[in-house]
Structure formats: C-alpha cells, structure tokens
C-alpha positions in Angstrom: 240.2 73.9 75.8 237.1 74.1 73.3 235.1 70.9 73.6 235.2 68.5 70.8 231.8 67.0 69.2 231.6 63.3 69.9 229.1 60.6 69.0 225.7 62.2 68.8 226.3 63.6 65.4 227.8 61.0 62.7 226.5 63.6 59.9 229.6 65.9 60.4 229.9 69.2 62.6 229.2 72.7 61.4 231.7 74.9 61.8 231.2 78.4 63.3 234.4 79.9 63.1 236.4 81.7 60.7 237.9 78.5 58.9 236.3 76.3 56.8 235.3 73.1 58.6 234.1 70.3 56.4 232.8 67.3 58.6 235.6 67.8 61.6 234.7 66.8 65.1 236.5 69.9 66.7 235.1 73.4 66.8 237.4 75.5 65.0 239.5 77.9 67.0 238.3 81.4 68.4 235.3 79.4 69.6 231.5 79.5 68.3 229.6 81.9 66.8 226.1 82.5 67.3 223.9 81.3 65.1 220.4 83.2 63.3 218.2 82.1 60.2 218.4 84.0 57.4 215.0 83.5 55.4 215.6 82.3 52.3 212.4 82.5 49.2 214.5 80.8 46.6 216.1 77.8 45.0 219.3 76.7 47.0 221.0 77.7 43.6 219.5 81.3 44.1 221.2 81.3 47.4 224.7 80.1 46.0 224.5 83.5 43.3 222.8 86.0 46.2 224.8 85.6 48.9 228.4 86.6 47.3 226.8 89.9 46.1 228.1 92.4 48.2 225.1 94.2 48.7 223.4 91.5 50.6 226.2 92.3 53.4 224.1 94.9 54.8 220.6 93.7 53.6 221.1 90.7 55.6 223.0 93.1 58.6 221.1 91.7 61.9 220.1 95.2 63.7 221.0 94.0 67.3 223.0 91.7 68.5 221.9 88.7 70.1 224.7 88.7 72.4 225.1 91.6 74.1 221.9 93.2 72.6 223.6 96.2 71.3 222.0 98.2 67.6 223.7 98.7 64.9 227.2 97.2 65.6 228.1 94.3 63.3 230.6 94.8 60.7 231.0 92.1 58.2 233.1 89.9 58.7 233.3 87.1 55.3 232.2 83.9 54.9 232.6 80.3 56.3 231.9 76.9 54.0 230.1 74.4 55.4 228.4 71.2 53.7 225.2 70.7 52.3 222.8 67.8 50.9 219.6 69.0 49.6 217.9 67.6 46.8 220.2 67.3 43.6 222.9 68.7 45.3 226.0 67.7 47.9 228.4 70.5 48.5 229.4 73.2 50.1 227.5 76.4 50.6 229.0 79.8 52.1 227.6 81.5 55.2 227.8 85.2 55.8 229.7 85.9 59.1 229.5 89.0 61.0 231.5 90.6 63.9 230.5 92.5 66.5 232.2 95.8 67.1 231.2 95.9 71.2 231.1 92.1 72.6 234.0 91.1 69.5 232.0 87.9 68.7 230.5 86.5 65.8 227.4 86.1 64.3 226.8 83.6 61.2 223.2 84.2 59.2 222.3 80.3 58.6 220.0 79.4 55.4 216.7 78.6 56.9 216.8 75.3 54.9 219.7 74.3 57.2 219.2 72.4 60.7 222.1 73.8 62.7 225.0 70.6 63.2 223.2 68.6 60.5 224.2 68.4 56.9 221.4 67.2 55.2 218.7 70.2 54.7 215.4 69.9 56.1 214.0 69.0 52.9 215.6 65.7 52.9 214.9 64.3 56.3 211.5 65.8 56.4 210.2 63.8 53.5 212.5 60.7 55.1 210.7 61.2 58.4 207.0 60.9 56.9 207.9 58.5 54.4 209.4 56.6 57.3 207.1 57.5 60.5 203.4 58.9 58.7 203.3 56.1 55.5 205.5 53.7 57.7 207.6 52.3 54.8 210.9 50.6 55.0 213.8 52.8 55.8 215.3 52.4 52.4 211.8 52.8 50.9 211.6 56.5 53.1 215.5 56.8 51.8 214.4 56.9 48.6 211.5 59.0 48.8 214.1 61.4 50.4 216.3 61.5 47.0 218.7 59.7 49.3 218.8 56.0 48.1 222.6 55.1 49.1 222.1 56.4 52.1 223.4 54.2 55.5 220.7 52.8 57.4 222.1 54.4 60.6 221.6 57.4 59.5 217.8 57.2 58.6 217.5 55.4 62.4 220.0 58.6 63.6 217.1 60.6 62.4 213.7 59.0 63.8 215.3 58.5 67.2 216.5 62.2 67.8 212.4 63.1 66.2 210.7 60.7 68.7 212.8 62.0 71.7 211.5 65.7 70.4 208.2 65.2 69.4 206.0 65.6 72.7 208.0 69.4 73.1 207.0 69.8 69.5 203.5 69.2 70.2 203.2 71.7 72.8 205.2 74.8 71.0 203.5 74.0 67.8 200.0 75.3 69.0 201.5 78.8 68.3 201.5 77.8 64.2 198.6 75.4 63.4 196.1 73.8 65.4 196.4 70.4 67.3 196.0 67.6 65.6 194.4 64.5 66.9 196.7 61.4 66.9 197.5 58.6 69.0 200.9 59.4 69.5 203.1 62.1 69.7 204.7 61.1 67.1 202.2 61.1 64.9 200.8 64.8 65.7 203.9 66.5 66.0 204.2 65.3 61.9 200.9 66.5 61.1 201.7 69.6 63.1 204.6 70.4 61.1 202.7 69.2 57.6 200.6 71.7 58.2 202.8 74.8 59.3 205.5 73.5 56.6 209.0 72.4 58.1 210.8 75.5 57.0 208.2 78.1 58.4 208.6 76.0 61.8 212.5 75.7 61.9 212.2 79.7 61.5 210.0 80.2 64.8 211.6 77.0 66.8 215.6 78.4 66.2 214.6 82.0 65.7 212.1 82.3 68.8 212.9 79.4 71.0 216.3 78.5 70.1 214.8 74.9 70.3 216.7 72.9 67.7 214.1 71.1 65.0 215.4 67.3 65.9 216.6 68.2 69.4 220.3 69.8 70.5 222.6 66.9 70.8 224.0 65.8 74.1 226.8 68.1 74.3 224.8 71.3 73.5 223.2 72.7 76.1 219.3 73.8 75.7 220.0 76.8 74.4 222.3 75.8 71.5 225.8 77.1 73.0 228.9 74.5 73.9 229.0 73.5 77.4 232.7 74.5 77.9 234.2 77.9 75.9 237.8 78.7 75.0 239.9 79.6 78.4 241.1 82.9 78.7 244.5 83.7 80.1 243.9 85.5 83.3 244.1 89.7 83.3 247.6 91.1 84.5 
C-alpha cells in the first residue's frame, strides 16, 4: 500500500509519479520520486517556454544520483503536471522527470520557486507571511498584499502555524546565509533572516543541502522528505 496524504496539506498534493496528479490525496502509483531544485533566473513564463525544449533534457541532467549515488546514469524520462499559483498565474506547470538506469527510480527537477507539497510558489506566501507576521496586518490585509485577495482564511492561518513551528530551526541553519538578526522572537528573526538571504536563495540551500522543507515537512513525511511507508513488493521466488 502507498500511504495516502491526509489533513496537514489542504493546498493539494504534488504528484511524483509518472501521471499527472492535480490536487489528489493519493501518491500516484510506482511510488515517489525524489525530488531536487532546479535553479531557475527567469519569469515563470520563461520556465513554461524552456523547459519543453529538448535540449534542456541534458542541461538540466543531475550528474549523480541522489539515491544510489551513482554518475552519469539518468535517462530522461518526460514530464509530470502539477499546479501552480504565483503571481498572475494559476495553472499547471511541467516538471522534467528522470530515471535512473541502476536503482530504476525517479528523479523530478522541481522549479526553485516551488515549496515541495505546496501549490502556491514562494513568492506568494512569503509576501503573505511578512505582510501577516513582520507589518502584523489582518490576514486578508496580508492576502492581499500576496495578490491573493479571495483567498480562505484557513489557508493564510495553514501558513503562519506550519512558519512558527519552523522558525527556531530556521534561525539556527540560517547563520550559514546572513548574519543573525536581533529580535524578540523567533519569529521575528527567522523573517528578517530570510529578508535578507531572499526566500528563493534559502529554499535552494534548505531542500538542496539539508533536505529541510521551507515551512516544515508535514506530519506524514518523515524529516528527510520521503513517505513513511513505500509500495510492497511481492516477495522474490
């Protein structure tokens, strides 16, 4: 049995297998795939045009594995869709998928604008999250500021309680991008912190170094971002 997602993430789900998976609760089958950043410099729009060219299947070509370490053994293996909210946009964006030759897993290269089981980009609930916790405004007042202003209330309080429960870690592994910053609170500093390194720039060393999820891995995810149960296998004859 793959386990299914349950309560800690009303946003949607995002799917890491080879089907397209828009907002289900249910990993899709053949299990996860392992998820790196791919640094994007562009518009989201940029992304949308450069990632169906074919030659950024091997400029984007991760040189080791993560899982079993080995060089030079991914083949590419398409795309999968998953959904996006960013500023002026709600939709959904491809991911380039690879597969690797020696272990037989996959390997998907996320947008580094993308938090990992979230749809809305780090754009939008960083400028929700200082609206809301730096400038204390109301939560549709930070909704707003967010280019979000239909947005459930839950959601917005989703947000701040997964930050608050995250912040002290953030304070400590932030030291490696900017200086500390004197606050009163946790809170407060791991903002500034991440202000001053830019959001983007620390979701890259966070995921990419740490595997230490921006907001916090939900409940079911273990620390290190993989499901707590995999797919059984049928035993060997």
């Amino acid at each position: 049995m793959v386990v299914g997602f349950r309560g800690d993430t009303p946003e949607g789900v995002e799917p890491s297998g080879a089907k397209a998976n828009h907002g289900s609760y249910q990993l899709p089958e053949g299990g996860p795939s392992m998820q790196i950043l791919q640094r994007t410099l562009g518009s989201l729009q940029q992304y949308l045009c450069d990632i169906k060219e074919s030659s950024t299947a091997d400029r984007y070509r991760p040189d080791r594995c993560p899982l079993c370490q080995a060089r030079c053994c991914f083949l590419a293996h398409g795309f999968y869709y998953r959904t996006v909210v960013h500023v002026e946009f709600d939709g959904s964006i491809p991911v380039r998928r690879y597969l690797c030759r020696l272990c037989r897993r996959t390997v998907s290269r996320l947008p580094d604008f993308v938090l990992p089981y979230l749809r809305h980009s780090i754009v939008i609930i960083s400028l929700f999250l200082a609206s809301r916790l730096l400038a204390a405004r109301s939560l549709r007042e930070a909704a707003q500021a967010a280019f979000q202003p239909n947005m459930p209330y839950q959601r917005g309080q989703f947000w701040v309680r997964r930050f608050r429960q995250q912040a002290a870690g953030l304070c400590a592994v932030l030291v490696s991008l900017t200086a500390v910053v004197t606050a009163t609170d946790f809170v407060t500093r791991a903002l500034q912190m991440l202000q001053a390194s830019g959001w983007i720039a620390a979701h890259r060393f966070l995921f990419g170094e740490l595997r230490m999820h921006l907001l916090g891995w939900p409940r079911f995810l273990i620390p290190s971002g993989a499901p707590i149960s995999f797919p059984s296998r049928a035993p060997s004859s």
